[in-house]
C-alpha positions as a Markdown table, in Angstrom:
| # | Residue | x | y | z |
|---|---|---|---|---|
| 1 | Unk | -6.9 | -54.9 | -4.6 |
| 2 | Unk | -4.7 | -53.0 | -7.2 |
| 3 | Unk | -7.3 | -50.4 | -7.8 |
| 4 | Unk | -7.2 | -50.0 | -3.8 |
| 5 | Unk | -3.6 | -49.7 | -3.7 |
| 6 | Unk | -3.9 | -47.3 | -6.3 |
| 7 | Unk | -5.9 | -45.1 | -4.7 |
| 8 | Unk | -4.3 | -45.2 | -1.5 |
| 9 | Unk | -1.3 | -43.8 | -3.0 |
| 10 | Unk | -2.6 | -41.1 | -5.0 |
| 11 | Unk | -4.7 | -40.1 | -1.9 |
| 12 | Unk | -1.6 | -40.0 | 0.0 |
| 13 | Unk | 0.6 | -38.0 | -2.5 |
| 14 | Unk | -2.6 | -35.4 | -3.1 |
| 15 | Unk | -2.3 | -35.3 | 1.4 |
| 16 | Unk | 1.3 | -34.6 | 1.2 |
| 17 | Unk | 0.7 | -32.0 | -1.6 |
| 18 | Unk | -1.5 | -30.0 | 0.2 |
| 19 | Unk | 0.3 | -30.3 | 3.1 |
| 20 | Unk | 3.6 | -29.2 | 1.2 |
| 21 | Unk | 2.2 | -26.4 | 0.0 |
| 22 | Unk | 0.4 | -25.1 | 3.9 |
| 23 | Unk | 3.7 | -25.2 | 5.0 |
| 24 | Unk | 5.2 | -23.3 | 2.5 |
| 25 | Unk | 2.5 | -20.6 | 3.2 |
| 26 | Unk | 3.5 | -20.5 | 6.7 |
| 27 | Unk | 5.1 | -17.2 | 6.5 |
| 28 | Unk | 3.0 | -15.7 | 4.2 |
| 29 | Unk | 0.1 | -16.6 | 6.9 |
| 30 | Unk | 2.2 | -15.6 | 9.8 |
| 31 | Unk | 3.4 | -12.1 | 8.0 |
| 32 | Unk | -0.4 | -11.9 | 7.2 |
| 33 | Unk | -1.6 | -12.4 | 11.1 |
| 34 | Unk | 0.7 | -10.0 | 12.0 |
| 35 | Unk | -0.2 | -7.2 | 10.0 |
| 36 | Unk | -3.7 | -8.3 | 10.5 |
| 37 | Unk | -3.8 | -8.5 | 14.2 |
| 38 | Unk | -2.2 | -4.7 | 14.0 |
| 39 | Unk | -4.8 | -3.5 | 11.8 |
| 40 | Unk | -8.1 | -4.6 | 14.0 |
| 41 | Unk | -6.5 | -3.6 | 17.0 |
| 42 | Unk | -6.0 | -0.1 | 15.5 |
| 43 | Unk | -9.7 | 0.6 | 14.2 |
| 44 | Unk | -11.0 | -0.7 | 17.6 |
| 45 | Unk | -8.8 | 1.6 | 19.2 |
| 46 | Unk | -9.7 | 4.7 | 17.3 |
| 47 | Unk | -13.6 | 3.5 | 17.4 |
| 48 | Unk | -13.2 | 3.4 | 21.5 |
| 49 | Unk | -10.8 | 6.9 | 21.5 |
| 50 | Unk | -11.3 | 8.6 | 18.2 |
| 51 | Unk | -7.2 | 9.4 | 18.3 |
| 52 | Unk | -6.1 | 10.4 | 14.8 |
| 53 | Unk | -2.9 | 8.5 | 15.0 |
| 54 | Unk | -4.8 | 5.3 | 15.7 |
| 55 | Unk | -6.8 | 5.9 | 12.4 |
| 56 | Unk | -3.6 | 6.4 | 10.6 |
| 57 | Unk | -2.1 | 3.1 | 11.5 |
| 58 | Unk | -5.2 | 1.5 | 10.5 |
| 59 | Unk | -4.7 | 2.9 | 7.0 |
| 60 | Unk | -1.1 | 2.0 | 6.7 |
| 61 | Unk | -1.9 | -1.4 | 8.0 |
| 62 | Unk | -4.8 | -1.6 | 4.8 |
| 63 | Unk | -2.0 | -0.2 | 2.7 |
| 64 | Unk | 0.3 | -3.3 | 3.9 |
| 65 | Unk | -1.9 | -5.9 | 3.1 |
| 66 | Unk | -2.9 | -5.1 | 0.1 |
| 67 | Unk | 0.6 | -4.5 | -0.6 |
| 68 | Unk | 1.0 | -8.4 | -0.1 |
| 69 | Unk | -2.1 | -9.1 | -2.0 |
| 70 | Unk | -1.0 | -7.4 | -5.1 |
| 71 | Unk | 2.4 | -9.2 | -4.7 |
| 72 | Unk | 0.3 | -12.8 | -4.3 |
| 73 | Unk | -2.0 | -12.2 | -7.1 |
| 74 | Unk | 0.7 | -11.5 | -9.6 |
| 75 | Unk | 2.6 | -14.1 | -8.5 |
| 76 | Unk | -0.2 | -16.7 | -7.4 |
| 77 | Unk | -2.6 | -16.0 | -9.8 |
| 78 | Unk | -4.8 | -16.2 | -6.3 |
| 79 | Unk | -7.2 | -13.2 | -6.9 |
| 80 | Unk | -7.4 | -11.9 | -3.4 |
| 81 | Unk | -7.4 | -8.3 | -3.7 |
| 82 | Unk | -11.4 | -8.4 | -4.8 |
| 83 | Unk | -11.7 | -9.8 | -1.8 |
| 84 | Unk | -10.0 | -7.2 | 0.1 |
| 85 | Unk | -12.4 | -4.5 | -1.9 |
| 86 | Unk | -14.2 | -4.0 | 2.2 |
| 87 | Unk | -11.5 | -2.9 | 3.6 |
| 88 | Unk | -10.6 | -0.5 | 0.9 |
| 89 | Unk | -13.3 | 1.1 | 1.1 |
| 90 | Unk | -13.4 | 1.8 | 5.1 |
| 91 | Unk | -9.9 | 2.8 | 4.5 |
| 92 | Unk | -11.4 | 5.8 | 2.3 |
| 93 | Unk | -13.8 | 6.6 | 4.4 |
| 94 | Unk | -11.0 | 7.0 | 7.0 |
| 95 | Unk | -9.1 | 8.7 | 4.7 |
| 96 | Unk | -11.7 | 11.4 | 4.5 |
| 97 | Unk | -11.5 | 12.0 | 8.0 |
| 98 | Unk | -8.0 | 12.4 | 8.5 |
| 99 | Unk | -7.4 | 14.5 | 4.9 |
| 100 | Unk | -10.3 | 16.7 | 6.9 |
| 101 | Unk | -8.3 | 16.3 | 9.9 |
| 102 | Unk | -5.2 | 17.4 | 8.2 |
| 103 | Unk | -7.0 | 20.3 | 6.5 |
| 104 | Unk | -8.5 | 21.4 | 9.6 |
| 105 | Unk | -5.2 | 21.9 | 11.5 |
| 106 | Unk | -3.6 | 23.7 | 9.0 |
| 107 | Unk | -6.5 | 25.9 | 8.6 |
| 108 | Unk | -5.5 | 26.9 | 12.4 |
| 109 | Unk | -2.2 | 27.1 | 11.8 |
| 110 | Unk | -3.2 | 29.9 | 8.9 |
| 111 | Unk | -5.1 | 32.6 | 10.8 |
| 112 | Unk | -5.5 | 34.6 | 7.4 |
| 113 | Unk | -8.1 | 31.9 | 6.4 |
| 114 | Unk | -11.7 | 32.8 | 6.4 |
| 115 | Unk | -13.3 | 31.6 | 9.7 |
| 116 | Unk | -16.4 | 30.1 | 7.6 |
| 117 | Unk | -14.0 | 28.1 | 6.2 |
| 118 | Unk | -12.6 | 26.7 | 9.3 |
| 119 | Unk | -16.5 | 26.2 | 10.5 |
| 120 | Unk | -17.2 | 24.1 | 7.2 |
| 121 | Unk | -14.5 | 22.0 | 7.5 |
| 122 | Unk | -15.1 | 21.4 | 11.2 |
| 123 | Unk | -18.7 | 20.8 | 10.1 |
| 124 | Unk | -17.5 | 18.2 | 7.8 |
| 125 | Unk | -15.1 | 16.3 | 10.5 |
| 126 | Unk | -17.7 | 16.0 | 13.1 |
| 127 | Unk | -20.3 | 14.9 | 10.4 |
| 128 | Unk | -17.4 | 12.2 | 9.2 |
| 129 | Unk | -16.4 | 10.7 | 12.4 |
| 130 | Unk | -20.0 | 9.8 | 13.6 |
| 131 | Unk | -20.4 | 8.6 | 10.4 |
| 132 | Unk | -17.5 | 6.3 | 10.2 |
| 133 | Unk | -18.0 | 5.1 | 14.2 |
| 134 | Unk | -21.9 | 4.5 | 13.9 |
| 135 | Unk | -20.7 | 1.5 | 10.9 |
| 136 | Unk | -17.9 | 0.9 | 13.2 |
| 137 | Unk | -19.4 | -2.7 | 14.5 |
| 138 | Unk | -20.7 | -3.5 | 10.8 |
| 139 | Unk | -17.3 | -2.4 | 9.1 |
| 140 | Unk | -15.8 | -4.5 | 12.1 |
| 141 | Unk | -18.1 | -7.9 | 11.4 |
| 142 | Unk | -17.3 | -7.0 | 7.2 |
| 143 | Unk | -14.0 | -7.3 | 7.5 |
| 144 | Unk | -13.4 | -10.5 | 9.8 |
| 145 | Unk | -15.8 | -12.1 | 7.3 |
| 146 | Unk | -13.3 | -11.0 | 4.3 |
| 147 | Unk | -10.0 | -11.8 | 6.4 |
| 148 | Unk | -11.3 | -15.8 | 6.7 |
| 149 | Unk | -12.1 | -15.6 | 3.1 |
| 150 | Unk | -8.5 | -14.2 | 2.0 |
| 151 | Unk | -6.9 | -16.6 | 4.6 |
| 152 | Unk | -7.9 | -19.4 | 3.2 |
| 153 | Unk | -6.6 | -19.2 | 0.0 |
| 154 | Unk | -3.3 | -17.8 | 1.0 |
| 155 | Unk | -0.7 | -19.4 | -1.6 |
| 156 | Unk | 2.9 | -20.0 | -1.2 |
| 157 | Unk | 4.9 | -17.1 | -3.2 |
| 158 | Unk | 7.9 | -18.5 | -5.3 |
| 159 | Unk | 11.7 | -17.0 | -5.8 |
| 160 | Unk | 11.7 | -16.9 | -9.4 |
| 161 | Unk | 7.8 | -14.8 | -9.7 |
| 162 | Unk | 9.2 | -12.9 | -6.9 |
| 163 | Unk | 11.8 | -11.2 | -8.3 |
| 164 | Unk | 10.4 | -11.0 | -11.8 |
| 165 | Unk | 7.8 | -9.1 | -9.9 |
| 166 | Unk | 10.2 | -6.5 | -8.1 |
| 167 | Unk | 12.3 | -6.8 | -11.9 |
| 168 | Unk | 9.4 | -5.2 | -13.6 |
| 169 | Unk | 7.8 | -2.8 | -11.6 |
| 170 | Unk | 11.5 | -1.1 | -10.5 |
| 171 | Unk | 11.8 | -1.0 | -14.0 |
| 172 | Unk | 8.3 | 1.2 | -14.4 |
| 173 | Unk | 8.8 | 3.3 | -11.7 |
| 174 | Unk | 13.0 | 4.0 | -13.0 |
| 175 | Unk | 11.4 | 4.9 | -16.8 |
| 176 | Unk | 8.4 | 6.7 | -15.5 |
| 177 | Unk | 11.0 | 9.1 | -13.7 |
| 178 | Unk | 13.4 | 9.6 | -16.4 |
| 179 | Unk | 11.0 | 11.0 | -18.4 |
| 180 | Unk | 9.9 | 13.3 | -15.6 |
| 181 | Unk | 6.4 | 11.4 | -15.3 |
| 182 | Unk | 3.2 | 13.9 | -14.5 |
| 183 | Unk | 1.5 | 14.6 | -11.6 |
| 184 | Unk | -0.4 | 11.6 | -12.0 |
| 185 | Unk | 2.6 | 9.1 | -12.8 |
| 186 | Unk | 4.7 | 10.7 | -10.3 |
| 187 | Unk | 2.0 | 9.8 | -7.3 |
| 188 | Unk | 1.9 | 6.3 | -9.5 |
| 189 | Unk | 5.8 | 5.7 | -8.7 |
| 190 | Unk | 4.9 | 6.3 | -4.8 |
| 191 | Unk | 2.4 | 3.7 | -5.0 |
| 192 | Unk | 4.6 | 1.4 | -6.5 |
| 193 | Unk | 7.6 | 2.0 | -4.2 |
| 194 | Unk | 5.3 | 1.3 | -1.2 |
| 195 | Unk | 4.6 | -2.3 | -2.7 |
| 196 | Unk | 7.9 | -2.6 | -2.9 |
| 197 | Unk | 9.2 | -1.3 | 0.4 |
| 198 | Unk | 6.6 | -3.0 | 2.4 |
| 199 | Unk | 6.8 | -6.1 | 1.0 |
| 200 | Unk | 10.4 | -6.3 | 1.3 |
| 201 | Unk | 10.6 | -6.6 | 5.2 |
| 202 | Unk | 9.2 | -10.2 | 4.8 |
| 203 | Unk | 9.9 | -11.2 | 0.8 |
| 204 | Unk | 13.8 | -10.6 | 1.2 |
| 205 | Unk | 14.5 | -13.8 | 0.9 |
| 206 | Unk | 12.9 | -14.5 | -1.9 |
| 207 | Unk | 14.5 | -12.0 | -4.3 |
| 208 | Unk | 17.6 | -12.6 | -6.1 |
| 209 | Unk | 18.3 | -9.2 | -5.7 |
| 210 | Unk | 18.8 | -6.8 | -2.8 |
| 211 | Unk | 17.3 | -3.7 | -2.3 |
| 212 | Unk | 18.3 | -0.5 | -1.2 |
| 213 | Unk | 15.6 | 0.4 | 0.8 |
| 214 | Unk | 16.9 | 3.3 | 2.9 |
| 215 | Unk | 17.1 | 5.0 | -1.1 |
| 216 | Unk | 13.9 | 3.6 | -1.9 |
| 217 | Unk | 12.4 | 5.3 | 1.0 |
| 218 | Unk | 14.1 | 8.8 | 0.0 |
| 219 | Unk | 12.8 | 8.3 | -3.3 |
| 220 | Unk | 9.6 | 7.9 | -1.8 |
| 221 | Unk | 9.6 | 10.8 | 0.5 |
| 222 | Unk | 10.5 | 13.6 | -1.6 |
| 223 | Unk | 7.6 | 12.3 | -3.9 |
| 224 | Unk | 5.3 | 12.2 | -1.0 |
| 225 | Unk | 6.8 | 15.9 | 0.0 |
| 226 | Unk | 5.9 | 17.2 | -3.5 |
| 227 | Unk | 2.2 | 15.5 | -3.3 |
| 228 | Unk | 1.2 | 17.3 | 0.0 |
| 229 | Unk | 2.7 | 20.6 | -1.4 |
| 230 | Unk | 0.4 | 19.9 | -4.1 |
| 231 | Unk | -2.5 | 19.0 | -2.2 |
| 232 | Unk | -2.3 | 21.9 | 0.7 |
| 233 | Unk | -1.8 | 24.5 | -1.9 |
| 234 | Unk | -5.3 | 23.6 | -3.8 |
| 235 | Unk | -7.2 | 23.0 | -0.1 |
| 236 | Unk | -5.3 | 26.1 | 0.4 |
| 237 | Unk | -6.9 | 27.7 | -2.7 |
| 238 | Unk | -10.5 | 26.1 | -1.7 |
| 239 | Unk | -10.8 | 27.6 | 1.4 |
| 240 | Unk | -10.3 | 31.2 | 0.4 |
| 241 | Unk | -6.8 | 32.4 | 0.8 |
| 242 | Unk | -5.2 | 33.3 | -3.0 |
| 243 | Unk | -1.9 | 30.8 | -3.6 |
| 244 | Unk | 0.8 | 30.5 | -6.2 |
| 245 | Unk | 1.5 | 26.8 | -7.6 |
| 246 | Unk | 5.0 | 26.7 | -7.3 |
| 247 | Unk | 6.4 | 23.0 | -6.7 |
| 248 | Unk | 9.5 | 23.8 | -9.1 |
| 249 | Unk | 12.3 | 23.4 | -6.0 |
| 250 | Unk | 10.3 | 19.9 | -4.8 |
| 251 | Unk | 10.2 | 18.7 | -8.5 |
| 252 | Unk | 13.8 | 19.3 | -8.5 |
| 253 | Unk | 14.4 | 17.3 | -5.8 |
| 254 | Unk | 13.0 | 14.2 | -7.5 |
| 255 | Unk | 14.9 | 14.5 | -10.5 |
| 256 | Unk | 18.6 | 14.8 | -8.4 |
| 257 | Unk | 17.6 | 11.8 | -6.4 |
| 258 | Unk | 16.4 | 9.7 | -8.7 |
| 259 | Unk | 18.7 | 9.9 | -11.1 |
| 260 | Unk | 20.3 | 6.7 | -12.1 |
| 261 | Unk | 17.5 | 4.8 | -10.1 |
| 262 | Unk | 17.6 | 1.5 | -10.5 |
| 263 | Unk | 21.4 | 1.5 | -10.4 |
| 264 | Unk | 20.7 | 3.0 | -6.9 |
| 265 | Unk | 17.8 | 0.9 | -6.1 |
| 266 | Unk | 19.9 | -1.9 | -5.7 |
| 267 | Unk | 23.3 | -2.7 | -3.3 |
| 268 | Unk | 24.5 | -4.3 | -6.5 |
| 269 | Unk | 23.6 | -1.9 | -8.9 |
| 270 | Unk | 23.7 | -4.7 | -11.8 |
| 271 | Unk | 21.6 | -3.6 | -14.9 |
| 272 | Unk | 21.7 | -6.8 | -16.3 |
| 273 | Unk | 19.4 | -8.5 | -13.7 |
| 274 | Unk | 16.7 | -5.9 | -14.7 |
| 275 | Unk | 14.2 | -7.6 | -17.7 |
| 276 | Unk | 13.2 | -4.9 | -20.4 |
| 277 | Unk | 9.6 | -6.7 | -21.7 |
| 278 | Unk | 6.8 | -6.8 | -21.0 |
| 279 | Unk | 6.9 | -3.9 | -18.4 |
| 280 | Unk | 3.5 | -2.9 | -17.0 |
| 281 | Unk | 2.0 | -1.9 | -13.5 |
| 282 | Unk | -1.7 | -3.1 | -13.3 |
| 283 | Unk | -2.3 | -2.3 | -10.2 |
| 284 | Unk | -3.0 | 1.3 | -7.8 |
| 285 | Unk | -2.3 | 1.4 | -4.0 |
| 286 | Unk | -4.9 | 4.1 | -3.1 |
């Protein structure tokens, strides 16, 4: 009767656990839904029209849940982006057509390009949206599959992971920047700032710190500005017409405004909240 009693107890307290910890996933899973819902209704949208801003939403909306999967899994321990390795993939092939998309209008815009190059790269965008809409039912059935796996196994995220989380990377992207980072640590920082910055509309509370995110997104921008400066000038190059690498003013930019970052990256601008070991960024937001 004892060993009954027992196990009626512990049954109960595991029930209570598990429901404990459902309910403190709730906003995770409703934030989730959300962005979800947003992102199928997008692809189906572009699959049915083919409208280019319907294929960018859909890749923002890939970018903002993975955003909250590299959050989870650093704070979890849940090991849900591999999971989310389907949609990444669509998202490049998506990305492909709207870099080509991109490409192609300013290509028009240039009318000292060389019309074979205007032909190719029409060439390629026709080839790359019949591509990407003849897998549109299979990509469609791939990732509903994936989103009940990843739902699943959402965990609760906790205050103190949380903000050790924002802490740290803040603290990459502010030393990466005083040191002037490279090409390839500057488009790093961007990455990182979108984690940041998209996770913060729903993590907010859990921080013990409050972001600036109106500077964040400045910081972001002129980064983003210097990238496609970058990358028109070598499509630029590709497609015939002879162009001078000269991102010195947009580089400048970056330095003014990020100077004292983290200071700035915060309403409190208190140095002493940020931790100094142990600083590392694992992750890329392609």
């Amino acid at each position: 009767m004892i060993g009954i009693n027992v196990f009626c107890i512990t049954l109960t307290y595991l029930t209570l656990t598990i429901l404990t910890n459902d309910m403190k996933a709730l906003i995770e899973t409703i934030y989730l839904d959300e962005q979800w819902s947003r992102l199928k209704s997008s692809l189906t949208s572009y699959l049915k029209g083919g409208k280019q801003d319907e294929l960018h939403i859909f890749r923002v909306q890939v970018k903002k849940i993975r955003a909250f999967l590299i959050l989870s899994d650093s704070t979890t321990c849940s090991a849900l982006q591999r999971r989310f390795k389907p949609a990444k993939k669509i998202s490049r092939h998506a990305g492909d057509i709207r870099s080509t998309f991109l490409n192609l209008k300013m290509c028009r815009d240039e009318h000292n390009i060389h019309k074979k190059s205007r032909k190719r790269l029409h060439r390629q965008m026709k080839k790359a949206v019949r591509d990407f809409k003849a897998a549109g039912v299979a990509n469609k059935m791939r990732l509903k599959e994936m989103w009940r796996q990843i739902r699943k196994r959402i965990r609760p995220i906790e205050k103190a992971p949380a903000s050790l989380f924002y802490k740290q990377q803040l603290q990459v992207v502010a030393g990466m920047l005083a040191m002037h980072g490279s090409e390839n640590e500057l488009h790093n920082c961007r990455k990182i700032l979108k984690v940041l910055i998209y996770n913060y509309a729903w993590a907010a509370g859990l921080l013990d710190v409050t972001l600036n995110v109106e500077y964040l997104s400045k910081v972001e921008d002129a980064i983003g500005k210097w990238h496609d400066h970058i990358s028109a000038s070598r499509q630029m190059v590709k497609s015939g017409r002879k162009v001078q690498y000269d991102d010195t003013s947009l580089r400048d930019q970056i330095t003014d405004i990020s100077r004292h970052f983290y200071a700035n990256a915060t309403l409190a601008g208190n140095s002493e909240a940020w931790v100094t070991t142990s600083l590392q960024s694992d992750f890329i937001l392609n």
